[in-house]
VMD Tcl script that draws the C-alpha trace (Angstrom):
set ca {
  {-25.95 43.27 17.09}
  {-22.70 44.67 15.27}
  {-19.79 44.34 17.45}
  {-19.05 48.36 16.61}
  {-22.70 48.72 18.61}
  {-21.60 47.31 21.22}
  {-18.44 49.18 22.10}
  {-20.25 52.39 22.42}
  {-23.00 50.73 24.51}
  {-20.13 49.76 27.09}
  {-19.28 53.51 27.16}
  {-22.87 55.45 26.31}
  {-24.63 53.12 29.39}
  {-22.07 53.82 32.21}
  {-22.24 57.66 31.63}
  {-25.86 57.82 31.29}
  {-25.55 55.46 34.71}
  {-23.77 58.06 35.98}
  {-25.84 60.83 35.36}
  {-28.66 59.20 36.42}
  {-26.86 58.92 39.79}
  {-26.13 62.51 40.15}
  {-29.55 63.37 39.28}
  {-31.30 61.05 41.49}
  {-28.85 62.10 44.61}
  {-30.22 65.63 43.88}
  {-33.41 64.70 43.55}
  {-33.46 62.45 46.83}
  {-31.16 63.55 48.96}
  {-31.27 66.96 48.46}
  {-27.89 67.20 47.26}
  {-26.14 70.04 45.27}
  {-23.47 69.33 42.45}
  {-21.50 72.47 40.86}
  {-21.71 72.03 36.98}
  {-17.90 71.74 37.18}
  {-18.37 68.77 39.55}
  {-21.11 67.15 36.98}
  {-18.85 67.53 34.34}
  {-15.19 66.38 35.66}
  {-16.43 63.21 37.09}
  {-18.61 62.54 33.95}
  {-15.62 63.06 31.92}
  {-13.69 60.78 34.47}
  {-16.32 58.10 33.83}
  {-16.22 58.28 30.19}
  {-12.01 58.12 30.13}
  {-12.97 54.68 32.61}
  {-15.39 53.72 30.35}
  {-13.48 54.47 27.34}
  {-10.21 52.48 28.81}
  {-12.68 49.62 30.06}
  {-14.24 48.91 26.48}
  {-11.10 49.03 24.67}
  {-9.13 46.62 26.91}
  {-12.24 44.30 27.12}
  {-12.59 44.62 23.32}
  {-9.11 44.30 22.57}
  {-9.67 40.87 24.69}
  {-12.18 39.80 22.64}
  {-10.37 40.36 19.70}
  {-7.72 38.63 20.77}
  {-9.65 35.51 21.89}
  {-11.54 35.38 18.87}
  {-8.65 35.51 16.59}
  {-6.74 32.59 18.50}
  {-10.50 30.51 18.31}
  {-10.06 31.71 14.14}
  {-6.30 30.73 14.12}
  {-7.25 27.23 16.27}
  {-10.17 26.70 13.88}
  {-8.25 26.95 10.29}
  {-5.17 24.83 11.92}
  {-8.18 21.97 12.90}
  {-9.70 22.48 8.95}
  {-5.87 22.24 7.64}
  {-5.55 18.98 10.11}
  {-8.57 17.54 8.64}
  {-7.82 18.40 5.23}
  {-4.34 17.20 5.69}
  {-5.11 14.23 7.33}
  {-7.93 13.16 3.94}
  {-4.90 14.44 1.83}
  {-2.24 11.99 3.33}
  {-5.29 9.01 3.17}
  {-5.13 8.93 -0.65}
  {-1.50 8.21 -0.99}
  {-0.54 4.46 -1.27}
  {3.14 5.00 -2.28}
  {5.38 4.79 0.74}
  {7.76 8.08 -0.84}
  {5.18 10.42 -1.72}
  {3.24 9.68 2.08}
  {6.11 10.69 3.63}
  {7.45 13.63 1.41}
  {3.61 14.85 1.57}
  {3.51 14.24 5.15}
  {6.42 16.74 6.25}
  {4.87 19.52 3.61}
  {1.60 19.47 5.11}
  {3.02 19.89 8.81}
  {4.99 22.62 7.51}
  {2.17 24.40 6.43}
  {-0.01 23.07 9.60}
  {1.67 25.03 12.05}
  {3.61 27.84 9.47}
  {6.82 26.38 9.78}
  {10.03 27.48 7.45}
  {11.56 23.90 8.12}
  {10.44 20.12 8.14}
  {11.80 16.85 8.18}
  {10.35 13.55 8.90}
  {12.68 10.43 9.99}
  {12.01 6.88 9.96}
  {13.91 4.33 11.84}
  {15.13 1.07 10.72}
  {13.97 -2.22 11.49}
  {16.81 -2.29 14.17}
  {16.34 1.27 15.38}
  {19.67 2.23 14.97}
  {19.57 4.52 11.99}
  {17.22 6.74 9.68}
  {16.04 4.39 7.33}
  {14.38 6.87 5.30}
  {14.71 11.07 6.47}
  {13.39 13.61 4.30}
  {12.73 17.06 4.35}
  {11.04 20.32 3.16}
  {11.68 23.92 3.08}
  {15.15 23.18 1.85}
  {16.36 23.17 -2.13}
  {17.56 20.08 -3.72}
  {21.21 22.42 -4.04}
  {20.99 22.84 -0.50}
  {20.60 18.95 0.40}
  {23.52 17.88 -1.67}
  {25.81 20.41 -0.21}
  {24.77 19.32 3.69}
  {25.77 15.97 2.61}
  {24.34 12.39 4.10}
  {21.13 12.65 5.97}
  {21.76 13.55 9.98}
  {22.40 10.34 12.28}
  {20.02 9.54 15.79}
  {22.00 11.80 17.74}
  {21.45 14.61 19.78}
  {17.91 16.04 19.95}
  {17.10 13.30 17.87}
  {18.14 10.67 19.63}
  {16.34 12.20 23.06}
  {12.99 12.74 20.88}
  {13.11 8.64 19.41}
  {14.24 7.03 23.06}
  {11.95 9.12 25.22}
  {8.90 8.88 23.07}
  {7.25 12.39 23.54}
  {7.20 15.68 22.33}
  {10.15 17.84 22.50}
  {9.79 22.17 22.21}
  {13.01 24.16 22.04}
  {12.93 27.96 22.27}
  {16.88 28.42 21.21}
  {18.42 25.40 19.30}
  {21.83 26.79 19.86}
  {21.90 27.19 23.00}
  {20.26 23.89 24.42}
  {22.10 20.82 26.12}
  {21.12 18.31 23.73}
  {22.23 20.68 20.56}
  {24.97 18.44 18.83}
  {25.94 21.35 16.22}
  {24.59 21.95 12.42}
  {27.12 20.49 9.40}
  {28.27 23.11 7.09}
  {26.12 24.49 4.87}
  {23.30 23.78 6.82}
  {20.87 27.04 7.03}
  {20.63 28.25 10.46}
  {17.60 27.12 12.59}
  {16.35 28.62 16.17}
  {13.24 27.15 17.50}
  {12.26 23.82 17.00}
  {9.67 21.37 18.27}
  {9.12 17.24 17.52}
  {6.76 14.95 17.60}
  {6.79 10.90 17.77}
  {4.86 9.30 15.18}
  {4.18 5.60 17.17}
  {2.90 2.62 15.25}
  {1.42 -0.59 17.65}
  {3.25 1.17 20.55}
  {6.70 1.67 19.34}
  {8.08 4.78 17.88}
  {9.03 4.56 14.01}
  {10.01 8.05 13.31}
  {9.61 11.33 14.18}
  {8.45 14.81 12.89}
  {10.56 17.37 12.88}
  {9.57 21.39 12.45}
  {12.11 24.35 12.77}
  {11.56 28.23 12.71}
  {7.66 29.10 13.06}
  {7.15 32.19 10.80}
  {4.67 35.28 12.52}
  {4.15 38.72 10.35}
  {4.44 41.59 12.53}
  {1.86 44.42 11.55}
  {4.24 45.67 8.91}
  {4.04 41.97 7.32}
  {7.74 41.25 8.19}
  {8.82 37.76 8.37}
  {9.38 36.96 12.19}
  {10.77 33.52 14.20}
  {8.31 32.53 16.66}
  {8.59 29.83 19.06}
  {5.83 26.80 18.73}
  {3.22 26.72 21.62}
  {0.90 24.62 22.80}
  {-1.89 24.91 19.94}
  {1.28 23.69 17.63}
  {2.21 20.84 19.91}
  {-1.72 20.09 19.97}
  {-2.40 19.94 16.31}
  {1.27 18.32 15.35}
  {0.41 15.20 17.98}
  {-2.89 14.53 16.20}
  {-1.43 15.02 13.23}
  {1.54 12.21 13.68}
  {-1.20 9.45 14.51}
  {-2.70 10.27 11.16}
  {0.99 10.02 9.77}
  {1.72 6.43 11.13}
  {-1.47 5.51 9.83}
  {-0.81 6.39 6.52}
  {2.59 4.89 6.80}
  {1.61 1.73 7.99}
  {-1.38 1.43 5.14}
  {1.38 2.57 2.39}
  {3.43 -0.25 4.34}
  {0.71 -2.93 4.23}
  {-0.25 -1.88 0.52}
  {3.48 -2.64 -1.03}
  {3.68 -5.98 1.25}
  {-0.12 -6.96 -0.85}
  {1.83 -5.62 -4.00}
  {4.51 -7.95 -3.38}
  {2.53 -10.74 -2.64}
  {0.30 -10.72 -5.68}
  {3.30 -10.00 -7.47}
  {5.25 -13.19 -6.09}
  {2.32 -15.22 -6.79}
  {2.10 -13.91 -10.49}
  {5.47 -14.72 -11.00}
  {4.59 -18.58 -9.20}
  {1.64 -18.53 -11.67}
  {3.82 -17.67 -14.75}
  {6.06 -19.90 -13.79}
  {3.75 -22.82 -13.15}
  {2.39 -22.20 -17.03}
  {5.61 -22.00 -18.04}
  {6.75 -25.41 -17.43}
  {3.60 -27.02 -17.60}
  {2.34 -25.13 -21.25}
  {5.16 -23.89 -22.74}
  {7.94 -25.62 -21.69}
  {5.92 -29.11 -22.66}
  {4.59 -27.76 -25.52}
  {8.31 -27.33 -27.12}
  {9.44 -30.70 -26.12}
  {6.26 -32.43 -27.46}
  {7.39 -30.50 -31.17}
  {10.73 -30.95 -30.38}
  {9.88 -35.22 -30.00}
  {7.50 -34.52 -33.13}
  {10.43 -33.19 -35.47}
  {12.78 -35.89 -34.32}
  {10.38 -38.26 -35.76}
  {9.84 -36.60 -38.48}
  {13.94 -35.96 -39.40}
  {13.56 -40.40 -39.54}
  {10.55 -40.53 -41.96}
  {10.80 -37.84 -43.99}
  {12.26 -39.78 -46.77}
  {10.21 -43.02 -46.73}
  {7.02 -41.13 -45.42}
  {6.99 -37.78 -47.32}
  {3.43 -36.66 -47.53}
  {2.79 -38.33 -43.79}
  {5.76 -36.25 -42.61}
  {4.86 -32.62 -44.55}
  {1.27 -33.15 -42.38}
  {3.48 -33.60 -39.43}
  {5.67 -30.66 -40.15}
  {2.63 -28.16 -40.96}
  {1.35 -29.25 -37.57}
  {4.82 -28.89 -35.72}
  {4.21 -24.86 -37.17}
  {1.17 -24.64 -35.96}
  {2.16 -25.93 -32.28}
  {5.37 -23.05 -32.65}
  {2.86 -20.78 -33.43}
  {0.76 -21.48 -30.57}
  {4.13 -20.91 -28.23}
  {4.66 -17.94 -29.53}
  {1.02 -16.55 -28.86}
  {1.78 -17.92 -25.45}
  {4.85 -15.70 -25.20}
  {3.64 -12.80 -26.75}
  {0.75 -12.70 -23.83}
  {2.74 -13.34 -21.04}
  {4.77 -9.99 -22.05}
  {0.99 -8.45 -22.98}
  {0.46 -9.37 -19.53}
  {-2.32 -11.94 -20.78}
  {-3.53 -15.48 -19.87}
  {-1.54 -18.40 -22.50}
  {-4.27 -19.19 -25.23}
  {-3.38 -23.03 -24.77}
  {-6.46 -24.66 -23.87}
  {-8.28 -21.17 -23.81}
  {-12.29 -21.92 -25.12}
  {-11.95 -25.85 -24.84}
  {-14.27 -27.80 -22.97}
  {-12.80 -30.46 -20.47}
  {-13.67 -33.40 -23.00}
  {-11.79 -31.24 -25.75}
  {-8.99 -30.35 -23.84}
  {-8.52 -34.48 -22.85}
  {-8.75 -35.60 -26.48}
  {-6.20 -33.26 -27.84}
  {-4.01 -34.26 -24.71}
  {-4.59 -38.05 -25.56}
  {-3.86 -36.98 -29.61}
  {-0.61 -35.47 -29.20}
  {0.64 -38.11 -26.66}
  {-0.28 -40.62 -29.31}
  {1.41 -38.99 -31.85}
  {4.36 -38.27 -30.44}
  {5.07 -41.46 -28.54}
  {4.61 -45.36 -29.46}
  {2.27 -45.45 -26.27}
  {-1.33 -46.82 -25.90}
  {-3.72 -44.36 -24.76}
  {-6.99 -45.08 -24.20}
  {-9.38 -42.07 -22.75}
  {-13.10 -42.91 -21.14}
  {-14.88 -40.07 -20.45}
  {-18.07 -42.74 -18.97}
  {-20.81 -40.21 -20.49}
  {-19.60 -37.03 -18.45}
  {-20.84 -34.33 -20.54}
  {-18.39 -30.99 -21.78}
  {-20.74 -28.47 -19.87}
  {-18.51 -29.01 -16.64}
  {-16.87 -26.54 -14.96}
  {-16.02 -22.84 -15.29}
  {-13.12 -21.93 -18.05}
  {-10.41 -21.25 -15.53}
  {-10.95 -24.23 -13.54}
  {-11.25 -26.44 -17.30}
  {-7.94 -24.91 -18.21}
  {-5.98 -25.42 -14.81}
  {-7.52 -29.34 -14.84}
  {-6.26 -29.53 -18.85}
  {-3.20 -28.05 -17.11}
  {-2.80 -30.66 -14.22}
  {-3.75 -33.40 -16.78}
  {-0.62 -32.30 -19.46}
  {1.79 -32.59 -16.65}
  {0.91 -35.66 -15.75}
  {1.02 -37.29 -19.32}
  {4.24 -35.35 -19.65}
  {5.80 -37.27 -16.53}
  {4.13 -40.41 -17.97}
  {6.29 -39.54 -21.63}
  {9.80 -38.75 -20.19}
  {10.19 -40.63 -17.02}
  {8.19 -43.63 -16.86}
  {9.13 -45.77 -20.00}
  {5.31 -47.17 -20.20}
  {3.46 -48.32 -23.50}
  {0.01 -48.03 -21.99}
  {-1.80 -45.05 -20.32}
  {-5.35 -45.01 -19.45}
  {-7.39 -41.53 -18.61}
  {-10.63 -41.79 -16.88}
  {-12.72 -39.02 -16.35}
  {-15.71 -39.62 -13.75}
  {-18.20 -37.14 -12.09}
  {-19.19 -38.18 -8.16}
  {-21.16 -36.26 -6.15}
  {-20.42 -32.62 -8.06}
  {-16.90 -33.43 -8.29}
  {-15.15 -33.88 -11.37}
  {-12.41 -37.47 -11.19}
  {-9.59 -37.21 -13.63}
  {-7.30 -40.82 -13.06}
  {-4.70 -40.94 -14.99}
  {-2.16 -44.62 -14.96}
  {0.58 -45.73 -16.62}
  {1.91 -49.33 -16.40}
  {5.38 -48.15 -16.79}
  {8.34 -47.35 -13.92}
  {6.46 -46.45 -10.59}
  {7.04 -43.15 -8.97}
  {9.17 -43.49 -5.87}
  {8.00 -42.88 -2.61}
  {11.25 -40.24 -1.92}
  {9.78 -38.46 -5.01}
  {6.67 -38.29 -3.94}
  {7.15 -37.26 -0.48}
  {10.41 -34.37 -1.94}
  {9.96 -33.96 -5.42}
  {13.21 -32.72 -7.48}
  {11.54 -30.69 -10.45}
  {8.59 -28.11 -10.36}
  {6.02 -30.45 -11.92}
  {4.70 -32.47 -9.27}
  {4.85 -29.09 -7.06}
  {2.56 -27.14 -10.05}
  {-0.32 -29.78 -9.77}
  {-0.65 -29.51 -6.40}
  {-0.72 -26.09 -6.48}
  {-3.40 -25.81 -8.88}
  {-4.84 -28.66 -7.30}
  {-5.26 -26.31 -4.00}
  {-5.87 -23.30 -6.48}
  {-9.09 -25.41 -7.62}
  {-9.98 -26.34 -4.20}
  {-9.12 -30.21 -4.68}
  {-6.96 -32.41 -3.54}
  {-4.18 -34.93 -5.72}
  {-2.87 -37.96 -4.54}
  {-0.20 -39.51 -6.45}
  {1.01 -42.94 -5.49}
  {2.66 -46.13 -6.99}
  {0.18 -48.82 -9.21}
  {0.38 -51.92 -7.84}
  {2.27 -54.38 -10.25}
  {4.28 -51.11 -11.83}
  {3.48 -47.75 -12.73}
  {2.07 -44.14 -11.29}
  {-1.27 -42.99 -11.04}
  {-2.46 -39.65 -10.50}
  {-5.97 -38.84 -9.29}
  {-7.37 -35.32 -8.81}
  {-10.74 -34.70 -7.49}
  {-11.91 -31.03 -8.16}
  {-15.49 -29.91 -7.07}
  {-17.07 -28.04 -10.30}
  {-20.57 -26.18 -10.98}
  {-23.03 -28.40 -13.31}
}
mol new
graphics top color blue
foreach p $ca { graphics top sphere $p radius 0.5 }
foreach p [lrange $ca 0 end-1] q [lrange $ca 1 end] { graphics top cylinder $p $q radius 0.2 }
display resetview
């Protein structure tokens, strides 16, 4: 039933109650009504009537467009509140956070401050409703004082009819637009207020739909509260996602810098020992010496592809689609070649189907550092490499009979070397041990559990 059908129910049904009571007094109780009689009182009862509907309608109205007005705020929470979830970037959460308040509550002004770790300054503050023109002629953002400093050390919601006229007001800076009402709202993380919202002037159209300053009520205070715990949500995932971006990004940069020294930099040093040897036989040994010089090429090209996909963002290509046996005879190979040391390598039947790729190349990786050491600190002439499979873990031994590692070294190393293999060595889920040979010497044994 139409709401139009209704209204002239409330005034048809008390005048037709009324009549009926006339005629029924007449009829029972013998009574006698003038027709001016019938008709004043029947028009008084339709004027009640009348006045009765409208104000009761005009109360319904009323109610049902504050229900409409509290319904589209809770949709614009909601919506606000998905909105503000999608954001990861610290700066845009924030700068979205104070536009969709404004429009929350229909405010002209916004601002959202966040505290320092020390909670003695805005950290960040930013605002909305006011031009970029108008920012950089107020100046430096506004300091904890005044009604800001009452809203961060008191913790709760703060509604102010007249700005100007209020004990806390601290003043405006030139060229800061005028403001009247004002309300704001603590946004709390883990108990402790980090910031609050901030929302001046609430805009009402009178019927002529002229612009009018309203003061915030209730509903506003209502919707802005829920609407802060969504805001230090988002704030503290856009926090937790740039401390994750930071720590992949740290380890990246360990993990460059691991392959760095342990490819690259080794890589150059082994040419670099290659063309000094070369420089001594080129004249006695000519053809021996141009096959050493097209491989020294070849080994500067390989750097280079190493270099060019660390700026491509891209694993090195040295070792990339060797097998584990591979990888240890090229090791063995260059060591040869570059040095006058004896290496033997004994693979004891261990087939090249072990492991995945990654965990070949960081074992390839472990095992180049370690012959490097071997090369420019231990002065041997004899290094042996075992490589043993026990129990679905892959052995790689690796001794020297030259100067032994100290224990100082071992226990605070100076360079990044013996730090890199144990941090693949963790990386792999193994374990190192590096320790003196008994009658001179180092060896190195990693143990590294690998899929057959």
């Amino acid at each position: 039933m139409s709401k139009r059908i209704l209204k002239w129910l409330t005034i048809i049904l008390p005048v037709s109650f009324w009549l009926i009571v006339l005629y029924m007094s007449g009829e029972l109780f013998d009574s006698t009504h003038s027709t001016a009689e019938i008709i004043f009182t029947s028009l008084l009862v339709s004027i009640g009537a009348i006045a009765f509907s409208n104000w009761v309608f005009r109360s319904i109205n009323i109610n049902e467009a504050e229900i409409e007005r509290r319904a589209d705020q809770l949709g614009s929470l909601n919506a606000a509140a998905l909105e503000l979830t999608t954001e990861l970037d610290l700066e845009v959460v924030l700068q979205k956070a104070v536009d969709l308040c404004r429009e929350l509550v229909q405010a002209r002004y916004g601002a959202l401050g966040i505290l320092s770790e020390n909670d003695e300054y805005f950290d960040r503050f930013v605002s909305s409703g006011i031009t970029d023109e108008q920012k950089e002629k107020i100046g430096d953002p506004p300091s904890t004082k005044g009604f800001f400093s009452q809203l961060l050390k008191v913790g709760t919601t703060l509604r102010v009819k007249d700005i100007q006229s209020h004990h806390l007001a601290s003043g405006f800076p030139s060229n800061h637009p005028k403001m009247n009402s004002l309300i704001g709202v603590p946004i709390v993380s883990n108990r402790n207020v980090i910031g609050d919202l901030y929302l001046a002037d609430k805009i009402s159209q009178n019927p002529k739909g002229e612009d009018g300053i309203i003061g915030f009520d209730d509903q506003d205070q209502r919707v802005l509260e829920m609407f802060a715990v969504q805001v230090a949500i988002a704030i503290d995932n856009a926090r937790l996602y740039r401390q994750v971006q930071d720590l992949v990004l740290l380890k990246e940069r360990e993990r460059i810098g691991m392959d760095l020294h342990d490819g690259i930099i080794q890589s150059i040093y082994a040419i670099g020992l290659m063309l000094d040897d070369i420089q001594r036989k080129i004249v006695v040994e000519p053809v021996l010496s141009g096959d050493r010089i097209s491989q020294a090429i070849h080994g500067l090209n390989d750097v280079i592809s190493d270099l060019r996909n660390y700026i491509l963002d891209l694993r090195p290509q040295r070792f990339q689609g060797r097998d584990l046996l591979q990888g240890l005879e090229e090791l063995a190979r260059a060591l040869r070649a570059n040095t006058f040391i004896t290496v033997s390598l004994d693979t004891n039947g261990v087939g090249n189907d072990l492991g995945e790729p990654e965990q070949v190349v960081e074992i390839l990786h472990i095992a180049q550092e370690a012959l490097a050491n071997v090369r420019k600190h231990s002065r041997a002439n004899d290094v042996s490499i075992r490589l043993e499979l026990n129990n679905g873990n892959v052995v790689l031994i690796i001794e020297d009979n030259g100067i032994s590692i100290s224990a100082s070294e071992i226990k605070n190393p100076t360079g990044n070397g013996l730090h890199n293999m144990h941090e693949r060595a963790v990386a792999l889920n193994g374990n190192i041990s590096i320790f003196p040979r008994e009658g001179g010497g180092t060896i190195v044994s990693l143990k590294v559990p690998v899929k057959q």
